[in-house]
TORFILUM-143222 format. One record per residue: residue number from 0; residue in one letter; x, y, z of N, C-alpha, C in turn. Coordinates in steps of 0.2 Angstrom, whole numbers. Layout:
N
<atom pos="NUM" code="A" n_X="X" n_Y="Y" n_Z="Z" ca_X="X" ca_Y="Y" ca_Z="Z" c_X="X" c_Y="Y" c_Z="Z"/>
...
//
This chain:
101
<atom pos="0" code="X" n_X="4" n_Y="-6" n_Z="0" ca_X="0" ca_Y="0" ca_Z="0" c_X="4" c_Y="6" c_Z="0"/>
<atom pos="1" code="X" n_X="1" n_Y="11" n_Z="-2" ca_X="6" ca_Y="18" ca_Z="-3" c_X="2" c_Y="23" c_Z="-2"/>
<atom pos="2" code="X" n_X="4" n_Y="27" n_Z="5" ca_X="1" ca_Y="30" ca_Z="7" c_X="3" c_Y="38" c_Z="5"/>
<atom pos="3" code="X" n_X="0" n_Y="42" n_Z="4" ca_X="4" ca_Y="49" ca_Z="5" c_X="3" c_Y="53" c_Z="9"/>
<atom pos="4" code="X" n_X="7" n_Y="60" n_Z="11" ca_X="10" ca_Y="63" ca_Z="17" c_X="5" c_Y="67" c_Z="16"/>
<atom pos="5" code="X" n_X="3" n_Y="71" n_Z="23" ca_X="-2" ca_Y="78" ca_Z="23" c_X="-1" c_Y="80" c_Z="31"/>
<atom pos="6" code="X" n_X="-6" n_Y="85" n_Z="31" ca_X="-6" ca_Y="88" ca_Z="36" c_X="-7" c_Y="84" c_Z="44"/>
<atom pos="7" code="X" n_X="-12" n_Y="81" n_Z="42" ca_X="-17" ca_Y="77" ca_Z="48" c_X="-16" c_Y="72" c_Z="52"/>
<atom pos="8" code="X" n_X="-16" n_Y="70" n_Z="58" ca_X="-16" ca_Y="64" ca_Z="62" c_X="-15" c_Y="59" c_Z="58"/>
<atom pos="9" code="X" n_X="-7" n_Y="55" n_Z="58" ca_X="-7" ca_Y="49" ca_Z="55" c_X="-8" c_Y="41" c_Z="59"/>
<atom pos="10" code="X" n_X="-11" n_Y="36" n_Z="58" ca_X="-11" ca_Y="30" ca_Z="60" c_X="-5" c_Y="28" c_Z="62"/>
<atom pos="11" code="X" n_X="-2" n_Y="25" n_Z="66" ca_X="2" ca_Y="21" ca_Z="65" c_X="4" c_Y="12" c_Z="62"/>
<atom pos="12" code="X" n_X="8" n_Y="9" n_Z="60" ca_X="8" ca_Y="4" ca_Z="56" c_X="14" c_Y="0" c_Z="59"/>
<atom pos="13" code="X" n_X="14" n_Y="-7" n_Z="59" ca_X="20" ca_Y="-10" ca_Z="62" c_X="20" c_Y="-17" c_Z="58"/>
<atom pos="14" code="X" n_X="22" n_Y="-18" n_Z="55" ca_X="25" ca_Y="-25" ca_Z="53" c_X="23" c_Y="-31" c_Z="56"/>
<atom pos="15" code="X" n_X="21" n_Y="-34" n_Z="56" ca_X="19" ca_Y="-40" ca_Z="64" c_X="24" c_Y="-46" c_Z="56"/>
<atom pos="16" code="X" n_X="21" n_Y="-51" n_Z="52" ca_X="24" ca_Y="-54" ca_Z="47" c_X="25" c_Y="-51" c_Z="40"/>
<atom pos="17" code="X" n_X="30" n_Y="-53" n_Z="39" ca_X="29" ca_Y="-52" ca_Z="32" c_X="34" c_Y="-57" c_Z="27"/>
<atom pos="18" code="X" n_X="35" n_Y="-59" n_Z="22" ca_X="38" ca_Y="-65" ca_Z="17" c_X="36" c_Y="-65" c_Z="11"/>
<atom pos="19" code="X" n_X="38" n_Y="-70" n_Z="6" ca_X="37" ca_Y="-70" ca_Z="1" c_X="27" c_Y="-70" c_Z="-2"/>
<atom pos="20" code="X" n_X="23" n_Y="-71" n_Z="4" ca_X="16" ca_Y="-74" ca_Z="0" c_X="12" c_Y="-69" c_Z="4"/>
<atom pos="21" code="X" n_X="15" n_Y="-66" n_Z="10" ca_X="7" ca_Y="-64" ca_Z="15" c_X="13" c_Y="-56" c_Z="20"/>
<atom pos="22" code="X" n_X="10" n_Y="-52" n_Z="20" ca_X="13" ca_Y="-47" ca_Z="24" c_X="5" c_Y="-43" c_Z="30"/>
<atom pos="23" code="X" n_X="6" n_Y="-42" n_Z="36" ca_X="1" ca_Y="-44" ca_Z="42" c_X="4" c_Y="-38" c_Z="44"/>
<atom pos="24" code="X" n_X="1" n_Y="-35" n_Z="44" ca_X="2" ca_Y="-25" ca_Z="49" c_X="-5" c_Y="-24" c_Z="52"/>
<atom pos="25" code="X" n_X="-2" n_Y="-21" n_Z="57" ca_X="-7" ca_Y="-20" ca_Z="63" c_X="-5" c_Y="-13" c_Z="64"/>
<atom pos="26" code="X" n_X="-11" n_Y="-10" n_Z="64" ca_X="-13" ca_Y="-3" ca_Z="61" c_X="-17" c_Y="0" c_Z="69"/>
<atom pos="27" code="X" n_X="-15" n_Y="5" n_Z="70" ca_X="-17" ca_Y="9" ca_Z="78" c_X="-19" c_Y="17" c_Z="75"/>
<atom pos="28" code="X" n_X="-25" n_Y="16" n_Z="74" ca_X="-28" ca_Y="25" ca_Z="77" c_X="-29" c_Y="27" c_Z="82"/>
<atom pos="29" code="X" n_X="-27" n_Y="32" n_Z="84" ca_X="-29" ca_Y="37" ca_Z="88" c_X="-37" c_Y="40" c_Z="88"/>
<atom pos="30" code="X" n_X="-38" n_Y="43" n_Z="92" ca_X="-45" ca_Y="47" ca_Z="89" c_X="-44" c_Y="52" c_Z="84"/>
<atom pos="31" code="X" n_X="-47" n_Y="52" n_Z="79" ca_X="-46" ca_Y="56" ca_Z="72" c_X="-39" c_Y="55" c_Z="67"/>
<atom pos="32" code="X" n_X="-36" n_Y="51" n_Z="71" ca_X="-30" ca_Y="49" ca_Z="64" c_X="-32" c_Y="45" c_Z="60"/>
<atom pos="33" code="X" n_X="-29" n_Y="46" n_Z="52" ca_X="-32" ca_Y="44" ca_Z="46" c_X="-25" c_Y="40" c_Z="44"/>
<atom pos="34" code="X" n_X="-27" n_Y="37" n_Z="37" ca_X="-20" ca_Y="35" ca_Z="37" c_X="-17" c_Y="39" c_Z="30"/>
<atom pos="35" code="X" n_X="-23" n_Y="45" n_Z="26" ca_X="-20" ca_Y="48" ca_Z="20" c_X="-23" c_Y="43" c_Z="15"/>
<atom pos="36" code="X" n_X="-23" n_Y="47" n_Z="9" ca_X="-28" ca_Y="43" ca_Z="3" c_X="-22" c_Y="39" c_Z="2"/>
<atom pos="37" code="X" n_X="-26" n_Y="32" n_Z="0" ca_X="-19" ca_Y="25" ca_Z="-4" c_X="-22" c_Y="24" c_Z="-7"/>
<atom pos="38" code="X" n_X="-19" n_Y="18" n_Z="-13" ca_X="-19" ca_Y="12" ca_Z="-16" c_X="-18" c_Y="6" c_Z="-14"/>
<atom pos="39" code="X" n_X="-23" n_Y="2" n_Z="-14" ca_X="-21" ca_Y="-6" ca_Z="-12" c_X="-19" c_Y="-11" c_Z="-17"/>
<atom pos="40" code="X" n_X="-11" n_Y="-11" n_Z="-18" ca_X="-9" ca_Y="-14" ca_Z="-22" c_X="-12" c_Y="-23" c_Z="-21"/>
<atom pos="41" code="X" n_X="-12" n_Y="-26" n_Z="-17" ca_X="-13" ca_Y="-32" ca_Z="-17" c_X="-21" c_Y="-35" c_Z="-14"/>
<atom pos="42" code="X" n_X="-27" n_Y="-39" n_Z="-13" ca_X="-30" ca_Y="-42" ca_Z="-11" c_X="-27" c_Y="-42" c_Z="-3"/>
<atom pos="43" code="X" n_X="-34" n_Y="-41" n_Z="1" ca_X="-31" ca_Y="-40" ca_Z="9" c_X="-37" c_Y="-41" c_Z="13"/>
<atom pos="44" code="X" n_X="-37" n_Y="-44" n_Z="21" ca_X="-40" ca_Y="-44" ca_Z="22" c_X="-40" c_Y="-42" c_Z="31"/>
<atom pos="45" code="X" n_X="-43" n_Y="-38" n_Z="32" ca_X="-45" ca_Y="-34" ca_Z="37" c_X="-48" c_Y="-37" c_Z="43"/>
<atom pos="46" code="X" n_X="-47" n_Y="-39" n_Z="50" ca_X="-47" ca_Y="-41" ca_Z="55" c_X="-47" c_Y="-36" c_Z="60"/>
<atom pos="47" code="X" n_X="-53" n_Y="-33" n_Z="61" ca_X="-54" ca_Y="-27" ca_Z="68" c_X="-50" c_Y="-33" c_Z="75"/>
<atom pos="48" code="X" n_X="-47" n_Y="-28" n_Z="78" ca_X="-45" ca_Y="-29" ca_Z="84" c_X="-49" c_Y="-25" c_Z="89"/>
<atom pos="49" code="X" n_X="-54" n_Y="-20" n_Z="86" ca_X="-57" ca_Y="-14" ca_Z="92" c_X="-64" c_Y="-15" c_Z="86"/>
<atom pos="50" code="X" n_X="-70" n_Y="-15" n_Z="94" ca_X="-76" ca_Y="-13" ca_Z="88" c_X="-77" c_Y="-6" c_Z="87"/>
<atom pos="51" code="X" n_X="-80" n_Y="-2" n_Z="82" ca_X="-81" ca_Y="5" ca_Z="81" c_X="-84" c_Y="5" c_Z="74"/>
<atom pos="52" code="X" n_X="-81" n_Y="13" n_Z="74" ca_X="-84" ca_Y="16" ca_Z="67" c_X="-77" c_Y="18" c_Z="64"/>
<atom pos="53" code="X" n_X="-76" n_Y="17" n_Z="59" ca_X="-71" ca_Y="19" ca_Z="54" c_X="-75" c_Y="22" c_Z="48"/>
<atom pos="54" code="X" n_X="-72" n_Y="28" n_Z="46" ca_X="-74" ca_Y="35" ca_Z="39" c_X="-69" c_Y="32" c_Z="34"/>
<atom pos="55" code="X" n_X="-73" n_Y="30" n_Z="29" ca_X="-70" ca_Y="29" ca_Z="25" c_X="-73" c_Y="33" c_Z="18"/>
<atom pos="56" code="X" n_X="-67" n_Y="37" n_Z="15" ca_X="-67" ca_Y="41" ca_Z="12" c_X="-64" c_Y="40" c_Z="4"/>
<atom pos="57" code="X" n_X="-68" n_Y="39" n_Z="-1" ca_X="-66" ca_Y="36" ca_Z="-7" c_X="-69" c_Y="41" c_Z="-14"/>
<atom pos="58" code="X" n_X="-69" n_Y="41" n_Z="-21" ca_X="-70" ca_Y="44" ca_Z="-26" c_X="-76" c_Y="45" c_Z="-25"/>
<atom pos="59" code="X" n_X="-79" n_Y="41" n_Z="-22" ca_X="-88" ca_Y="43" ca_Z="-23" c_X="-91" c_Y="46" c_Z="-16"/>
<atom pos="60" code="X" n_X="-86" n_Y="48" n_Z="-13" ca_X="-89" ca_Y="50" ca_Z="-6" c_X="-87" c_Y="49" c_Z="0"/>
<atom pos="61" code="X" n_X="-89" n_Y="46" n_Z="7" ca_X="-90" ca_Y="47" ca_Z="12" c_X="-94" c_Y="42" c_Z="15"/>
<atom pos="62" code="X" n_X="-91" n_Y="40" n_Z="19" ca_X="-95" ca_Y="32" ca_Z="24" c_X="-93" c_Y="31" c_Z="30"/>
<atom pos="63" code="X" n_X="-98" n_Y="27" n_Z="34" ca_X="-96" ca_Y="28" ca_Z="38" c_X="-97" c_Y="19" c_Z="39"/>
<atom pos="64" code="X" n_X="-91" n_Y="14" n_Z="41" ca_X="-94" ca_Y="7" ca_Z="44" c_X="-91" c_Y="6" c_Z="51"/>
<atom pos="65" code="X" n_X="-96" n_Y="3" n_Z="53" ca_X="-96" ca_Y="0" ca_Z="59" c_X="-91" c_Y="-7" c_Z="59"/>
<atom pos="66" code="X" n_X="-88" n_Y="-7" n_Z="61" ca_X="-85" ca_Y="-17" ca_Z="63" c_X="-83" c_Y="-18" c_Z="67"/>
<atom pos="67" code="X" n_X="-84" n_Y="-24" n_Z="68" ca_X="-82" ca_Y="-27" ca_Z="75" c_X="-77" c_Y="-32" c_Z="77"/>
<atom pos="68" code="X" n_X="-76" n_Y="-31" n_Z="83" ca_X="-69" ca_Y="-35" ca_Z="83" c_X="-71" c_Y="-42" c_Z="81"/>
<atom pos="69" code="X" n_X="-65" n_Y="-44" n_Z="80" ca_X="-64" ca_Y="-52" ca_Z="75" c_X="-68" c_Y="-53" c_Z="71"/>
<atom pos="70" code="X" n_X="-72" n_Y="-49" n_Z="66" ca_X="-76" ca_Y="-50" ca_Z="62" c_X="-72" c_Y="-49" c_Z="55"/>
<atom pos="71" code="X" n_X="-69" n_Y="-52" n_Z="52" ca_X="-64" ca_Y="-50" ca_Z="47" c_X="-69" c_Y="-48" c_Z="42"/>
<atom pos="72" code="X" n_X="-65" n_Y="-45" n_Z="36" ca_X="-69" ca_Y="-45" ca_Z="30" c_X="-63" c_Y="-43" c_Z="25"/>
<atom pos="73" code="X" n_X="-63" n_Y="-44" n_Z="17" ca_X="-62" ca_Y="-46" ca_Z="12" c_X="-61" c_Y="-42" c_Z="7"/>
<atom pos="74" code="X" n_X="-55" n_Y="-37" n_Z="2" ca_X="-58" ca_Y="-33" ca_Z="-3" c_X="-52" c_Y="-35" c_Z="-7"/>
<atom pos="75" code="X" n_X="-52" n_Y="-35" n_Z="-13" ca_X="-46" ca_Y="-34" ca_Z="-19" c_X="-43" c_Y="-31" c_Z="-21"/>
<atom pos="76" code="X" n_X="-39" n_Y="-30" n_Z="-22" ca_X="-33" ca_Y="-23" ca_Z="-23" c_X="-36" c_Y="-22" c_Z="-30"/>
<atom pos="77" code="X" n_X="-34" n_Y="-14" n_Z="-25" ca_X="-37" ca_Y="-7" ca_Z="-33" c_X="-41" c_Y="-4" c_Z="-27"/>
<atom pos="78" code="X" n_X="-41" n_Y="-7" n_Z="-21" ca_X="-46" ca_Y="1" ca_Z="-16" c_X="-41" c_Y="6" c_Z="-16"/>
<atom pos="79" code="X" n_X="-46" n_Y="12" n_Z="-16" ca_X="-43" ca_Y="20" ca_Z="-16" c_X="-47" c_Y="22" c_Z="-13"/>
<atom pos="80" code="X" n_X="-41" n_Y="25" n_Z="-4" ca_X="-48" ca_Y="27" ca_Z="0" c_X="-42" c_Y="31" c_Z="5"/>
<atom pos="81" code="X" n_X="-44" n_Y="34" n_Z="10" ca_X="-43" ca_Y="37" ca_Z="15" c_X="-46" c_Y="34" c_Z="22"/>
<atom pos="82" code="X" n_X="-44" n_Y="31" n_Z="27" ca_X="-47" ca_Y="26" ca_Z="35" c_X="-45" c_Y="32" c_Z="38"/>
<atom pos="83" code="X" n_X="-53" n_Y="33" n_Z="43" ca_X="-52" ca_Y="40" ca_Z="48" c_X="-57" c_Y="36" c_Z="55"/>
<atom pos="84" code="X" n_X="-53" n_Y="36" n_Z="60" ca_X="-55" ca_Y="33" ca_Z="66" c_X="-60" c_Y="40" c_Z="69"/>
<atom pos="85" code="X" n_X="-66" n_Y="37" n_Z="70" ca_X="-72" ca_Y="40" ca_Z="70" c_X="-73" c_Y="40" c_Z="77"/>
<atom pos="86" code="X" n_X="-70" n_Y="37" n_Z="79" ca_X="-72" ca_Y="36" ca_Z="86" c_X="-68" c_Y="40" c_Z="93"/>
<atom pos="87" code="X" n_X="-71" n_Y="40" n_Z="99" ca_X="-66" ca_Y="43" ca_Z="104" c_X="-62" c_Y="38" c_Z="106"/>
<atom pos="88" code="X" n_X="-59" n_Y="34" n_Z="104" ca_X="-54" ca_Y="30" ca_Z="106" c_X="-50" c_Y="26" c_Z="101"/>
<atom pos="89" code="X" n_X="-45" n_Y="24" n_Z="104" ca_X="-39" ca_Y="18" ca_Z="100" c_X="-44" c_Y="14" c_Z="96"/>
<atom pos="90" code="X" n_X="-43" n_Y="14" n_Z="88" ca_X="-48" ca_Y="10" ca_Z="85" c_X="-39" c_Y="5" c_Z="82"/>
<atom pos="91" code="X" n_X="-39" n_Y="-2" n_Z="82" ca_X="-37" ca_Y="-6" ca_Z="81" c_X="-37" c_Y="-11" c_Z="77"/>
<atom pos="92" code="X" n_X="-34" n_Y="-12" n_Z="69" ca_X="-35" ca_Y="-18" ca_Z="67" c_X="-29" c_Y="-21" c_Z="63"/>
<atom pos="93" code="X" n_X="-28" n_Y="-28" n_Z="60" ca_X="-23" ca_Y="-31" ca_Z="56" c_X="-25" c_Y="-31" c_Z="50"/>
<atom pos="94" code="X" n_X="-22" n_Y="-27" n_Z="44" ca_X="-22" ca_Y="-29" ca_Z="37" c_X="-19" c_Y="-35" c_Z="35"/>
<atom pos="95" code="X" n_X="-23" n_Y="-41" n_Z="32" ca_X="-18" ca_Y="-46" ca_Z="30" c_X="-17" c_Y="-46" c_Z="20"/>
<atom pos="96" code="X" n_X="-11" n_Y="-42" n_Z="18" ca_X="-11" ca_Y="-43" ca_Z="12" c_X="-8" c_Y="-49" c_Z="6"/>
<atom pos="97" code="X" n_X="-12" n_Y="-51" n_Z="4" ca_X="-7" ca_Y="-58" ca_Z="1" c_X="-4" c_Y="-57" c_Z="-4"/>
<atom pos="98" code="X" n_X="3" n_Y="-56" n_Z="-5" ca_X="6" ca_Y="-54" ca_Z="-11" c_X="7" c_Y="-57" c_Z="-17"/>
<atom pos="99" code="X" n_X="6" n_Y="-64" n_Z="-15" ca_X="5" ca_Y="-68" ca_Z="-23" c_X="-1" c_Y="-73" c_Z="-21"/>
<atom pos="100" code="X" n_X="-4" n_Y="-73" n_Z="-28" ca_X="-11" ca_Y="-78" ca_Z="-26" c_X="-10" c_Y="-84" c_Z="-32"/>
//
């Protein structure tokens, strides 16, 4: 993923695995930290570690989804979006990217 630089509260990011087929970062917001508009290079899959709302901000708009911890779900690379922790508190999850399918 490739995020770009701005003014705003940034997410933080940590490497938990990575190799040659699957790379596992585990992402911490803040209250109000975003992570900046990306590309998802690869098919990835999202594991909330914190239930909440997360703003997710894309070409068509503005949303707001609710998830819940350990509820995974699923998307394909080619997302183009901005993640804004909507909440008062530590929002928490693990991106699981697969790098070759």
């Amino acid at each position: 993923m490739t995020v770009q630089s701005g003014d705003n509260m940034r997410a933080t990011s940590h490497v938990r695995v990575e190799n040659t087929w699957v790379k596992v970062t585990e992402w911490r917001f803040a209250p109000g930290a975003e992570t900046g508009h990306h590309v998802h290079a690869y098919d990835y899959v999202v594991v909330p570690l914190t239930s909440g709302v997360l703003r997710l901000e894309d070409g068509a708009g503005a949303k707001n989804a609710q998830l819940t911890s350990g509820v995974a779900y699923a998307r394909e690379k080619g997302v183009a979006h901005n993640v804004i922790n909507a909440n008062d508190f530590e929002f928490r999850f693990l991106e699981i990217e697969m790098l070759r399918t």
